[in-house]
DOLUM-898909 format. One record per residue: x, y, z of N, C-alpha, C in turn. Coordinates in steps of 0.2 Angstrom, whole numbers, plus 5000, padded with zeros to 4 digits. Each point is the difference from the previous one (the first is absolute). Example, Ala and Ser with C-alpha at 12.3 -4.5 7.8 and 13.67 -1.06 7.14 Angstrom:
<nodes>
NODE     nu     nv     nw    cau    cav    caw     cu     cv     cw
NODE   5066   4972   5039   4996   5006   5000   5004   5006   5000
NODE   4998   5005   4996   5004   5006   5001   4996   5005   5003
</nodes>
This chain:
<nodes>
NODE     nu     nv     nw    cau    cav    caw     cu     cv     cw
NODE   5079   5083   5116   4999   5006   4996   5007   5001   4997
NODE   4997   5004   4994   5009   5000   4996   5004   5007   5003
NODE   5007   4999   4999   5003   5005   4998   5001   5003   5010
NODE   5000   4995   5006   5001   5002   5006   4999   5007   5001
NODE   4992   5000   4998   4995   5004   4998   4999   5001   5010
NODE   5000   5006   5003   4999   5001   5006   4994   4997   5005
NODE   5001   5000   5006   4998   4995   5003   4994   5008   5006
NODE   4996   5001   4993   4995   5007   5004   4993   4995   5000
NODE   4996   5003   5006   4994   4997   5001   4996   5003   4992
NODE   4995   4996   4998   4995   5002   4994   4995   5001   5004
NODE   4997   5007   4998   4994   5002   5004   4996   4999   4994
NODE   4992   4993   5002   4997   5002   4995   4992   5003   5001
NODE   4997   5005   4995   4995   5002   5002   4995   5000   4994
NODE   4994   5000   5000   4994   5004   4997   5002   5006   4996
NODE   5000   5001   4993   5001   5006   4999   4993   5005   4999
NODE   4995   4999   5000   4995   4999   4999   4994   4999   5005
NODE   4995   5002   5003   4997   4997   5003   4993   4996   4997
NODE   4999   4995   5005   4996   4994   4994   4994   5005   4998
NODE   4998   5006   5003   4993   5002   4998   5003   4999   4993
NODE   5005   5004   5000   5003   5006   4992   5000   4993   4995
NODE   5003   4993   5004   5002   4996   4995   4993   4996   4997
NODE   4997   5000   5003   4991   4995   4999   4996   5005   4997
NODE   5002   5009   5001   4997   5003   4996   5002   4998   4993
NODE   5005   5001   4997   5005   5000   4996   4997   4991   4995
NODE   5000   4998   5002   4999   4994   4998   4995   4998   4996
NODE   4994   5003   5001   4992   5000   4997   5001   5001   4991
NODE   5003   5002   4998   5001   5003   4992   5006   4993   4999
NODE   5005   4997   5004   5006   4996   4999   5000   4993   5001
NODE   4992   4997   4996   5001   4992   5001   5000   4997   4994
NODE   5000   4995   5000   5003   4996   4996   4994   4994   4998
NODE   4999   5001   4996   4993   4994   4997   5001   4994   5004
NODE   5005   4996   5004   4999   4996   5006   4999   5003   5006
NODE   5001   5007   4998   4999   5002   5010   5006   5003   5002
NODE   5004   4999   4997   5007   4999   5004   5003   5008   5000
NODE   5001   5004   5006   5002   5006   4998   5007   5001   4997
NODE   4999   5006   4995   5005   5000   4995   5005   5007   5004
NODE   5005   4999   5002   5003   5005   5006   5006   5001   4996
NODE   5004   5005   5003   5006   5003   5001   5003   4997   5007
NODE   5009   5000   5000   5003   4999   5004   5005   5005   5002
NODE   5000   5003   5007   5006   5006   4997   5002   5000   5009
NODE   5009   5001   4999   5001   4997   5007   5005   5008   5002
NODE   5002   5001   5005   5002   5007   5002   5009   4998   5001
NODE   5004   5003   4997   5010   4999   5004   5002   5011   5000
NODE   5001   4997   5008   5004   5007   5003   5007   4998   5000
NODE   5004   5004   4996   5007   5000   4999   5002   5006   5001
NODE   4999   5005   5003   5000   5007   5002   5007   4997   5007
NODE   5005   5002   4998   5005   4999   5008   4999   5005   5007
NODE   4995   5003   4997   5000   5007   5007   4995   5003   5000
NODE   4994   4997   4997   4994   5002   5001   4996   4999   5007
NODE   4996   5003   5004   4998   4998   5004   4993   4991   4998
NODE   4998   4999   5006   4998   4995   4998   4992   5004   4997
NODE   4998   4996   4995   4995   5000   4994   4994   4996   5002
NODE   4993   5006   5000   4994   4998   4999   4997   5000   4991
NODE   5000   4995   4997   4997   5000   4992   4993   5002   5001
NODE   4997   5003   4995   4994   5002   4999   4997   4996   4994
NODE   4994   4996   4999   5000   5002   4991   4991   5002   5000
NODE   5002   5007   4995   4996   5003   5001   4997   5003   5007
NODE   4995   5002   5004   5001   5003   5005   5000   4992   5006
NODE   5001   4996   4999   5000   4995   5004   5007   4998   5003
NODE   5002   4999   5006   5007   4997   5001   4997   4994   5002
NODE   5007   4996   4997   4999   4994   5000   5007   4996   5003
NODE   5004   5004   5000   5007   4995   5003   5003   5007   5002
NODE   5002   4998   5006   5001   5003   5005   5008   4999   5004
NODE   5004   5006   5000   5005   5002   5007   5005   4993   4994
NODE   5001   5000   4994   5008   4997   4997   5003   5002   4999
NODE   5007   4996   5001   5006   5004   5001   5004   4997   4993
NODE   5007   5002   5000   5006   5000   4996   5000   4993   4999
NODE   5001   4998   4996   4997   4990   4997   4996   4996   5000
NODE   4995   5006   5002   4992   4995   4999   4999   4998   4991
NODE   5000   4995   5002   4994   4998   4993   4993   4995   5001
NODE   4995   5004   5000   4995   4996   5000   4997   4996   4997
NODE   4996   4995   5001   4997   4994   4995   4996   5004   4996
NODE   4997   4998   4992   4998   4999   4997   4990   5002   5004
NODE   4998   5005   4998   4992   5001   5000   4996   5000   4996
NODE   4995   4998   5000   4993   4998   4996   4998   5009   5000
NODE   5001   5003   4993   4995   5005   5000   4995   5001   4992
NODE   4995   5002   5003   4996   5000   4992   5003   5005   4994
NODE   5001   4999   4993   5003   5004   4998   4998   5006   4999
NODE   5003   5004   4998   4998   5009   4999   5006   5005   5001
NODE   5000   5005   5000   5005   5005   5002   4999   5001   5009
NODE   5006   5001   5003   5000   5003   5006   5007   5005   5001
NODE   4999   5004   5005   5004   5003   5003   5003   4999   5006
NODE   5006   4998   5001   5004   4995   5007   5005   5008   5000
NODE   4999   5001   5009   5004   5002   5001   5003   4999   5008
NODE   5003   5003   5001   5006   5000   5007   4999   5005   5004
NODE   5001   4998   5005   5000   5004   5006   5004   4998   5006
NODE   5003   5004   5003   5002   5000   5008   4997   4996   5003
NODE   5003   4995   5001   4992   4996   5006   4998   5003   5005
NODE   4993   4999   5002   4996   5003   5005   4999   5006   4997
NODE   5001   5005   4996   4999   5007   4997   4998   5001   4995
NODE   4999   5007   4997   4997   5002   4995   5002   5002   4996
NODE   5010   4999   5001   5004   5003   4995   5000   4994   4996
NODE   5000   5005   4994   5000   4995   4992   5008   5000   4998
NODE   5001   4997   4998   5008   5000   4998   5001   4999   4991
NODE   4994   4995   5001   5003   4998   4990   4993   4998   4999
NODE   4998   4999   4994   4993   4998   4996   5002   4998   4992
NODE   4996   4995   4999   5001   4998   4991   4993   4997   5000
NODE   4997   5003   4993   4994   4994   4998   5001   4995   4996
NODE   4997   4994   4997   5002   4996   4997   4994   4995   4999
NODE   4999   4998   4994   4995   4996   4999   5003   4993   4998
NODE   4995   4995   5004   4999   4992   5000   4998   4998   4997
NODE   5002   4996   4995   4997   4996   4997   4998   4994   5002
NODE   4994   4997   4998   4997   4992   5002   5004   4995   4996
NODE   5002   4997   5010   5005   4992   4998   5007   5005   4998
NODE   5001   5006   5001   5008   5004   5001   5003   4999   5007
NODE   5007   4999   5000   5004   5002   5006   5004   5003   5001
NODE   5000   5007   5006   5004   5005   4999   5003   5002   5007
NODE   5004   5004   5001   5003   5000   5005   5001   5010   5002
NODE   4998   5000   5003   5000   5007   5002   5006   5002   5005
NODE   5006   5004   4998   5007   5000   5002   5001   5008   5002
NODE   5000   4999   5009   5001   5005   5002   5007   5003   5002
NODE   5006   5005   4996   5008   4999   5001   5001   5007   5000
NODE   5008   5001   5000   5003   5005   5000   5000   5002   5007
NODE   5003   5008   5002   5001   5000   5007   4993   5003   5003
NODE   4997   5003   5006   4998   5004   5002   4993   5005   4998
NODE   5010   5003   5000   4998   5008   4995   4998   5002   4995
NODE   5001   4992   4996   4998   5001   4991   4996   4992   4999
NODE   4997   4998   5006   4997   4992   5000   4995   5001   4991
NODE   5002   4995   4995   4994   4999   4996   4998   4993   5001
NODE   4995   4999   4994   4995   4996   5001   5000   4998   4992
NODE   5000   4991   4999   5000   4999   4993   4996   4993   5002
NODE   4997   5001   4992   4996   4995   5001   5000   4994   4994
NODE   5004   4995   5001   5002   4992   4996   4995   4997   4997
NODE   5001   4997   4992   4997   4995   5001   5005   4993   5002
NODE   4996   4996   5000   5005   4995   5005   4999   4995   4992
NODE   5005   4993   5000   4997   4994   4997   4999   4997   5005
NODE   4991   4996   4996   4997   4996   5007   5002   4993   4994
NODE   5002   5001   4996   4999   4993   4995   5008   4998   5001
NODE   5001   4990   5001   5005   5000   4999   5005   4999   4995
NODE   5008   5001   5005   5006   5000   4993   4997   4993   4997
NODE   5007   4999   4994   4998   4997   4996   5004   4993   5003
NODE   4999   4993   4997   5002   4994   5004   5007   5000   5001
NODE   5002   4999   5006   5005   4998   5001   5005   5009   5003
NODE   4997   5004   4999   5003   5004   5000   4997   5006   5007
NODE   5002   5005   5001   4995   5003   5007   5002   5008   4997
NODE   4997   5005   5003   5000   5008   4997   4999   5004   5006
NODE   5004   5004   4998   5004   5005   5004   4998   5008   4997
NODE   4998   5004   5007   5002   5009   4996   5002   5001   5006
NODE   5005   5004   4999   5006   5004   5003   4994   5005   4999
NODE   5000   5006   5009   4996   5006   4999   5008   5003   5006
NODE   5001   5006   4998   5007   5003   5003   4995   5006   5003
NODE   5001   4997   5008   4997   5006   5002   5005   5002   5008
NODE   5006   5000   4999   5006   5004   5004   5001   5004   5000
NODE   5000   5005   5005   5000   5009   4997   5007   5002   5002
NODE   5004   4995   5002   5008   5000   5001   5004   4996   4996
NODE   5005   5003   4996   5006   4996   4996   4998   5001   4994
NODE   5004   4997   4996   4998   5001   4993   4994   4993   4997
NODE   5002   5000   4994   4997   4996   4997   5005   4992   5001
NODE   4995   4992   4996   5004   4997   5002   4998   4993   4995
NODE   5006   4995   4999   4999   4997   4994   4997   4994   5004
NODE   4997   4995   4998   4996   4994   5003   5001   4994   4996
NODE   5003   4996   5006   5004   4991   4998   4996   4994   5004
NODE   4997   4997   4997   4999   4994   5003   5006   4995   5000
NODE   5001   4996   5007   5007   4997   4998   4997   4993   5004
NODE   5001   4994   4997   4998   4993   5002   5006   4999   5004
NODE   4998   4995   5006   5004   4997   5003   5007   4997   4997
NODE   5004   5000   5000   5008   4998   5001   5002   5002   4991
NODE   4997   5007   4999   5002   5002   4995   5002   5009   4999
NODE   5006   5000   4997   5002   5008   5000   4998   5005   4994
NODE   5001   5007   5003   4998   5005   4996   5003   5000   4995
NODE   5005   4994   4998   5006   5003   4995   4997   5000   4996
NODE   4996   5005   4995   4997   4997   4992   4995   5003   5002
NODE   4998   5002   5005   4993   4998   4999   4995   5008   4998
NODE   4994   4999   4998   4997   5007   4999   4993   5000   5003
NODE   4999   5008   5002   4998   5003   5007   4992   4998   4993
NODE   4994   4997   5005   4996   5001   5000   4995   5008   4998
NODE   5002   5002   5003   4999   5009   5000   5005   5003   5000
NODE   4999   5006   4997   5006   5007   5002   4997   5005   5000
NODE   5004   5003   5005   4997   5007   5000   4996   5003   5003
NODE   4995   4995   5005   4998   4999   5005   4998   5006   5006
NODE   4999   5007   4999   5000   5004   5004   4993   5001   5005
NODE   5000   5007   5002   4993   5001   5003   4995   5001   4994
NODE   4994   4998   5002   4997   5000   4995   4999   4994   4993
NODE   5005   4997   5000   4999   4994   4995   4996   4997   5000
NODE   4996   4997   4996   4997   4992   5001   5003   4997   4991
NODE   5002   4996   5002   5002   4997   4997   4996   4993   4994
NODE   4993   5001   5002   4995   4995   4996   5002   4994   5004
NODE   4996   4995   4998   5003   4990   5003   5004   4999   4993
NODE   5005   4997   5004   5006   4995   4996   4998   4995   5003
NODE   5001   4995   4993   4999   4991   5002   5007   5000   5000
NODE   5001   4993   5004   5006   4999   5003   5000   4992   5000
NODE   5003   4995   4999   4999   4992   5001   4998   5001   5007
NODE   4996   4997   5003   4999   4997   5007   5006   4997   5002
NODE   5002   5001   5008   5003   4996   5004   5003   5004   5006
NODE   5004   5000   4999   5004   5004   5009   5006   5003   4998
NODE   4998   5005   5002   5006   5007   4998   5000   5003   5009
NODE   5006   5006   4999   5001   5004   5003   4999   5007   4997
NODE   4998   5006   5001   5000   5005   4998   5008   5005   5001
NODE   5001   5002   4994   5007   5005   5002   4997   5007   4997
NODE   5003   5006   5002   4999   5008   4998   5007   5000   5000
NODE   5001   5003   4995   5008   5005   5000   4997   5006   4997
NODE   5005   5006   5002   5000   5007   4996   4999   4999   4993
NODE   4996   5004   4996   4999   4999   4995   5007   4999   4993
NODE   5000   4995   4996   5006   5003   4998   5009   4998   5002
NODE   4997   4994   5007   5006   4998   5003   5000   4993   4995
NODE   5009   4999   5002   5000   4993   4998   5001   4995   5006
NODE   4994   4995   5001   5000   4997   5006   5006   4997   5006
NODE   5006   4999   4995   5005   4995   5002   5002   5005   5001
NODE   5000   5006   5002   5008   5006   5003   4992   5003   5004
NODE   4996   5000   4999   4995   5004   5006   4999   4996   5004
NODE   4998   5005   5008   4995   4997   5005   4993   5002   4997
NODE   4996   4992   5002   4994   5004   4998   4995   5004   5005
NODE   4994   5003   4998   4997   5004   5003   4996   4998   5004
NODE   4998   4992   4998   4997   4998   5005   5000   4995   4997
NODE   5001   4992   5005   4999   4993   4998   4993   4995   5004
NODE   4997   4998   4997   4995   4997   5002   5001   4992   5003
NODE   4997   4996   5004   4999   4991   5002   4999   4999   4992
NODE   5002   4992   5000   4999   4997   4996   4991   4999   5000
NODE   4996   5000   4996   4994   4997   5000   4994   4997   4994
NODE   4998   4995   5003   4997   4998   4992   4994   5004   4995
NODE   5000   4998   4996   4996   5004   4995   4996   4993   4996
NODE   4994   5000   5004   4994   4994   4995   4999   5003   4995
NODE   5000   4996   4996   4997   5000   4991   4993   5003   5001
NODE   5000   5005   4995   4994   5003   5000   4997   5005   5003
NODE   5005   5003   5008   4999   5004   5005   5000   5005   4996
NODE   4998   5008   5002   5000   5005   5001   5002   5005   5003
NODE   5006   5003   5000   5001   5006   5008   5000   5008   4996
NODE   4999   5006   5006   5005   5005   5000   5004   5001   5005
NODE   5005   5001   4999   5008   5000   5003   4998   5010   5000
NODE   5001   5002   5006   5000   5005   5003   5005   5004   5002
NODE   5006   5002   4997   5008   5001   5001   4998   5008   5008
NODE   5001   5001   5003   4998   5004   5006   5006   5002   5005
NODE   4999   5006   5004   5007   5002   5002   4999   4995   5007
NODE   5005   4999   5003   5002   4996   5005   5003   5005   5007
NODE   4997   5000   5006   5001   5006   5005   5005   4996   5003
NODE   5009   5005   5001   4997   5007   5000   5004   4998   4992
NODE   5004   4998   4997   5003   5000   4994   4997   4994   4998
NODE   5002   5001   4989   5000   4993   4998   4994   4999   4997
NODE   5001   4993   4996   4993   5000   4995   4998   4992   5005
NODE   4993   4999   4998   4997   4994   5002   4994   4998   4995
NODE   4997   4997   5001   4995   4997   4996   4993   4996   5004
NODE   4995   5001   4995   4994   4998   5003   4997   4997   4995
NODE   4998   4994   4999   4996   4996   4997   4991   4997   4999
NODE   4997   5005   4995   4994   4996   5000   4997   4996   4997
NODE   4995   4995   5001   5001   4995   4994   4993   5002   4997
NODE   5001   5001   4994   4994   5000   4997   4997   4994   4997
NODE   5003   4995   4996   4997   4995   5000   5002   4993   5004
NODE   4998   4997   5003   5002   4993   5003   4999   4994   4997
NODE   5007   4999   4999   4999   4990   4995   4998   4996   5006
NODE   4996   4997   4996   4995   4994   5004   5009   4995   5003
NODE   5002   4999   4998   5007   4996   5002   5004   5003   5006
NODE   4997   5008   5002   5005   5003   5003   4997   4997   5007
NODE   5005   5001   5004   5001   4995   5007   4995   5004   5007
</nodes>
């Protein structure tokens, strides 16, 4: 995975229970049969939220995750839903957002912030890939500590000297869209916004790792316990070449 993207278990679950989804399906075929669905997968970025039961609409469907889950990808019929959060095991609600799917859309439902003020957004993802030769990146700044921060991809035995930040400015709350990038093997760097790399330390440095032609990620900028920034990577789309 890129960007020595944390080493947390992926809990994956049903958002949905199959009644709701085989309901759901009857009005959504496709003159060969084929059902025509949404995909829409769940990331807790919350650093101090207790662990999260998702709801969508009155159904829980993924259960008791924590601080760097990202779930797989789920087959839902398209239409509006409302997903919300709760305490796990309870009946306290902490956050809610609705959001409508589109058929053959990919979206990612993004639970951050602290606690206190947990909100709830809802992504479209790109399911289509980058262009040849190349892989797509969106920075999403979800740190609820430190300032903002600029973003370098750096290739093996090569320096900052010259070089220009991918992103900038990079705070809570950003997403930055997908930027194409040539494919290959980078390290990720963060500095202060605004720094000049060669006199900074930076905010966070990432492993070197490869980037196949055509991939798709979001890079998840996240506070690091008990200081510091980290990163969490989800791949939205997979090149057939990737290993």
């Amino acid at each position: 995975m890129l960007f020595n993207r944390l080493h947390l278990a992926t809990r994956t679950a049903r958002l949905t229970a199959l009644a709701i989804l085989a309901a759901g399906l009857a009005g959504c075929q496709s003159m060969a049969g084929t059902p025509q669905l949404s995909q829409v997968r769940v990331i807790d970025a919350s650093p101090d939220a207790p662990a999260l039961d998702i709801y969508q609409n009155s159904q829980a469907g993924l259960y008791n995750i924590g601080f760097g889950t990202v779930s797989s990808y789920i087959p839902v019929a398209p239409g509006a839903y409302t997903h919300a959060a709760f305490t796990a095991g309870t009946q306290q609600q902490l956050a809610a957002i609705r959001g409508t799917f589109a058929t053959n859309g990919q979206y990612t439902i993004l639970a951050g912030n602290i606690a206190a003020n947990l909100q709830m957004t809802v992504l479209k993802d790109q399911s289509a890939p980058a262009p040849t030769g190349q892989t797509a990146l969106r920075f999403l700044g979800q740190a609820t500590r430190g300032g903002a921060v600029d973003i370098y991809l750096l290739p093996p035995g090569f320096s900052l000297s010259g070089a220009s930040p991918v992103a900038t400015g990079v705070g809570f709350g950003s997403n930055t869209g997908y930027i194409n990038a040539p494919s290959g093997t980078y390290s990720i760097l963060a500095f202060p916004t605004g720094a000049v790399p060669s006199a900074t330390t930076p905010t966070f440095t990432g492993s070197q790792v490869s980037y196949p032609a055509t991939s798709v990620h979001t890079v998840l900028l996240i506070d690091q316990k008990p200081s510091g920034l980290q990163t969490i990577t989800a791949d939205d789309y997979d090149s057939p070449s990737a290993s």
